[in-house]
N, C-alpha and C positions, 0 to 999 in steps of 0.2 A: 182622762188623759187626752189631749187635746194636740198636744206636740212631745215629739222626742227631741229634747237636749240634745244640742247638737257634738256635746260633748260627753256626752252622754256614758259611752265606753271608759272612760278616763278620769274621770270625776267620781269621788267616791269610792267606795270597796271596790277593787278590781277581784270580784271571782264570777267564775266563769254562771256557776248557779244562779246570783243574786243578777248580774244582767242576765240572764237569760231570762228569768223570771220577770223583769223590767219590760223585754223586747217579746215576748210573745203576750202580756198583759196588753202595750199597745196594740201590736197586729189583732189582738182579736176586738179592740176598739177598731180599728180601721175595717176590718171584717163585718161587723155588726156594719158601719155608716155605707159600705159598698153595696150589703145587702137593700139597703133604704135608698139604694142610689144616689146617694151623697160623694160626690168625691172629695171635696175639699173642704176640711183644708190640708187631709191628709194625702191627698195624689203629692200636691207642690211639696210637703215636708217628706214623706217618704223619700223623694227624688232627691229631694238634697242633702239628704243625710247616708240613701246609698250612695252618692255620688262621692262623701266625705269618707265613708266606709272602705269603700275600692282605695280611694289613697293611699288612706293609712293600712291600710292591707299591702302596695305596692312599694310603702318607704317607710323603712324604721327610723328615721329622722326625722320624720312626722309625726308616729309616735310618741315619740319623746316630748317634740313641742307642746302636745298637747295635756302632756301631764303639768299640773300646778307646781308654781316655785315658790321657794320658803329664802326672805331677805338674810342674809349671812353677815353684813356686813354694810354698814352706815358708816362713809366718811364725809364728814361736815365741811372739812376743809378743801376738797378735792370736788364736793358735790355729788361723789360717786354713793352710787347704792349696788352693790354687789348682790345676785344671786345663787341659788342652786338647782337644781330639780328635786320634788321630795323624791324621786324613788329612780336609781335605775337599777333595777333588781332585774333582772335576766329573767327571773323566775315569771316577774309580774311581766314583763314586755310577752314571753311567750303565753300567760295566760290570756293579755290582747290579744291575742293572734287566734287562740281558739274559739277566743268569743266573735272575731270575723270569721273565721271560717263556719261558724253557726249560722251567724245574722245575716251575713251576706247572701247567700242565696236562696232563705225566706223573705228578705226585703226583696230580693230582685221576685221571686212567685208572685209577692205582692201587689207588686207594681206592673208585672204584667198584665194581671187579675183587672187594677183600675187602667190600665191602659186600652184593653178589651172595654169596660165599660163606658170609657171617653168615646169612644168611637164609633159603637151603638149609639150613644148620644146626639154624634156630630150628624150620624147617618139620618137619625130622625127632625133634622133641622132642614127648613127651607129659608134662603135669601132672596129676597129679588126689593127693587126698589121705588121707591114714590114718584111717581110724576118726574120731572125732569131733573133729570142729576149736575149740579154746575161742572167746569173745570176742579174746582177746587173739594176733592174731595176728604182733604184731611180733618174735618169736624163737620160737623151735621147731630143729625139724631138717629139712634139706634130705637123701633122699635120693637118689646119683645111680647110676645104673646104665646098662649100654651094650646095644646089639644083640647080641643069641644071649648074654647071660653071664647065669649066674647068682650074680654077686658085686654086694653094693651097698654102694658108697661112703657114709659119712654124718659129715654136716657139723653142725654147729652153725650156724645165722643169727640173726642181728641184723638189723633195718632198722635203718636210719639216716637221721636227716633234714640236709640242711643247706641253707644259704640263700646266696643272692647278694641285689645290691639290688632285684633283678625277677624273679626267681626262686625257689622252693620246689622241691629237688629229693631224690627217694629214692633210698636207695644200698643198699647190702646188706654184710656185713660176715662172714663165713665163716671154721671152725675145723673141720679133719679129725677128727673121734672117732676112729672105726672102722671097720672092714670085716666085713661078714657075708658068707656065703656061705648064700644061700634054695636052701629045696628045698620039697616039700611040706608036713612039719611044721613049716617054718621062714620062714613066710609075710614080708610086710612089719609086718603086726598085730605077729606074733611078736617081730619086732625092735623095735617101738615099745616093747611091752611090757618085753624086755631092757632097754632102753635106760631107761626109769621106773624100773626096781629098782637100776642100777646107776650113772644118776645123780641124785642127788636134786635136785639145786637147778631141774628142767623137773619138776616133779610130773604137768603135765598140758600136754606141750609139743604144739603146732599140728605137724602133722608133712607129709609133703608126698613125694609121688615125681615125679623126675625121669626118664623114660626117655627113650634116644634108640634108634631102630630102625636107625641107621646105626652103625658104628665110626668115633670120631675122636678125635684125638689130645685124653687128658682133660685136661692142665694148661694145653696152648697152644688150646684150643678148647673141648672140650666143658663143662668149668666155667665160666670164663666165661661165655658163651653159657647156661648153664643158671642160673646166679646171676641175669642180668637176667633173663632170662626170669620168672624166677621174682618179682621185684620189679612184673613189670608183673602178673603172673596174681592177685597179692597185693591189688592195687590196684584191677583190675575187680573183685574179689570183694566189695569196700567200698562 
């Protein structure tokens, strides 16, 4: 199990047992991949599904919503397609209720558990950057390297901006190049340098290391984790 349905609660047999059994089968996936220090992809899914939990915890109108509706009524003429909800049984809304008042603050244990290990993470991470940084620091190359290795990962980045109604937030947007293997003639400069001759369209790209003095797993943690990382160190610089 890999994600929880985000509809998870509401779909299907509502009894309190049969989700329970659902929502602790996952946590103890998420438990196992914390222990291997894997956060993701369950930190981001856990987050959005407490996030969706609290809701429908805070408004039984939302509840409602989110139970499936059965069509009642086809009118051809009019173009109308009438609905219902299958269930509003008092009975099943309060059995919702108890299976938040479960889930809810194991998901939130949970999440604090990978929020503690995010950050151990972040802590084991050093930035600093290549030779001369331009004005324009919104794309360049990220690269990433681990404890004791001399191979380093390198990405293409983008920031990215995008907005809600009260909101302005940065993202970052990542493409694997290549992999080098450093030694002494074959510094971080060196591979900047490579990487200028052999692609044109960064003439003079803002360039960046990532190192982490720990080993962790790179796809389910240390990228991630080094991509924001890397979004906020971009940001104090400004």
């Amino acid at each position: 199990m890999k994600e929880l349905n985000a509809n998870w609660i509401t779909e299907g047999l509502i009894d309190f047992e049969y989700k329970k059994y659902i929502l602790l089968a996952y946590l103890q996936e998420v438990e196992k991949n914390f222990n291997d220090k894997k956060l993701y992809p369950f930190l981001a899914d856990m987050f959005k599904n407490y996030n969706t939990m609290v809701q429908l915890k805070e408004s039984k109108s939302i509840v409602e919503k989110h139970f499936p509706r059965r069509i009642t009524k086809i009118d051809i003429e009019e173009f109308k397609i009438e609905f219902e909800r299958m269930t509003q049984d008092d009975n099943c809304l309060e059995e919702v209720e108890n299976i938040l008042d479960f889930a809810i603050p194991l998901m939130k244990e949970h999440l604090a558990e990978g929020k503690e290990l995010y950050d151990f993470v972040e802590d084991k991470l050093k930035i600093f950057p290549v030779g001369i940084i331009p004005l324009n620091r919104e794309m360049g190359y990220m690269f990433l390297t681990g404890a004791k290795s001399n191979d380093t990962m390198v990405y293409e980045y983008q920031i990215t901006i995008f907005e809600n109604v009260n909101e302005r937030f940065r993202g970052i947007r990542t493409e694997y190049v290549s992999s080098y293997r450093r030694s002494i003639t074959n510094t971080f400069e060196n591979i900047k340098l490579d990487l200028i001759k052999t692609y044109k369209k960064l003439p003079n790209p803002s360039t960046y290391v990532v190192e982490s003095t720990m080993t962790f797993p790179i796809q389910e943690t240390l990228l991630p984790i080094a991509k924001r990382s890397l979004v906020r160190y971009l940001h104090t610089e400004q």
